[in-house]
C-alpha positions in Angstrom: 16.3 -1.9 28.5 15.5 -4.2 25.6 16.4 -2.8 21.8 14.1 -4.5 19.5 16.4 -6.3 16.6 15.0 -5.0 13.4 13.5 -7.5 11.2 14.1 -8.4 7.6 13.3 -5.7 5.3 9.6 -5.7 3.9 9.2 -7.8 0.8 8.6 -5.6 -2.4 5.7 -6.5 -4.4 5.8 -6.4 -8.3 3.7 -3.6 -9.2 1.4 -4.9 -12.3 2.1 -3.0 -16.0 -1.4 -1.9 -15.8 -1.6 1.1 -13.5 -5.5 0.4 -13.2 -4.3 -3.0 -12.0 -2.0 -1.4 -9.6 -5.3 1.1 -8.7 -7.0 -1.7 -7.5 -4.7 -3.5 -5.6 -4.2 0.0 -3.2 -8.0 0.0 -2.9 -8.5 -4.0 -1.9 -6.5 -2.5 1.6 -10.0 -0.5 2.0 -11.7 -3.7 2.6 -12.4 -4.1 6.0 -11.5 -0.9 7.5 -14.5 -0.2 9.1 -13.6 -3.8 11.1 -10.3 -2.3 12.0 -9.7 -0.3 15.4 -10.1 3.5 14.6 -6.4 4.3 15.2 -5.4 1.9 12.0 -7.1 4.0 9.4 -4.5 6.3 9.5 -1.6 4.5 8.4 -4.5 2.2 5.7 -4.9 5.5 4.1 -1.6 6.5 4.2 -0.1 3.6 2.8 -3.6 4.0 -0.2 -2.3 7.2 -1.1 1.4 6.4 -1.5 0.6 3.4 -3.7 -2.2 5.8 -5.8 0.2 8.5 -6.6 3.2 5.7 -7.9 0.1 4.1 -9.6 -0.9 7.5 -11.1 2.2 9.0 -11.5 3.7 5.7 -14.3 3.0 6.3 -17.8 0.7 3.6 -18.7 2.2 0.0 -19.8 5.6 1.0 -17.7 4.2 0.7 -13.7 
């Protein structure tokens, strides 16, 4: 049996000051999903909503 290595960690993006900017980058991953196999959209919205609520949840200015 063959254990995948794990790769190197994902590469943290810097979220923007503006949380509107921050808004729009989560929604640009909507672009496109309808060209994407069904069974996608489920981790596209997932991954949406996690960076909406950090988005949301900053006090403007300190995203």
């Amino acid at each position: 049996m063959t254990v995948p290595k794990p790769g190197p960690p994902p590469v943290a993006q810097a979220r923007p000051a503006d949380p509107r900017l921050a808004v729009e980058r989560a929604m640009t991953a909507l672009d496109g999903l309808a060209d994407r196999p069904l069974a996608e959209h489920v981790a596209v919205f997932e991954r949406v909503h996690a960076a909406l609520g950090e988005a949301l949840a900053s006090p403007a200015g300190t995203a």
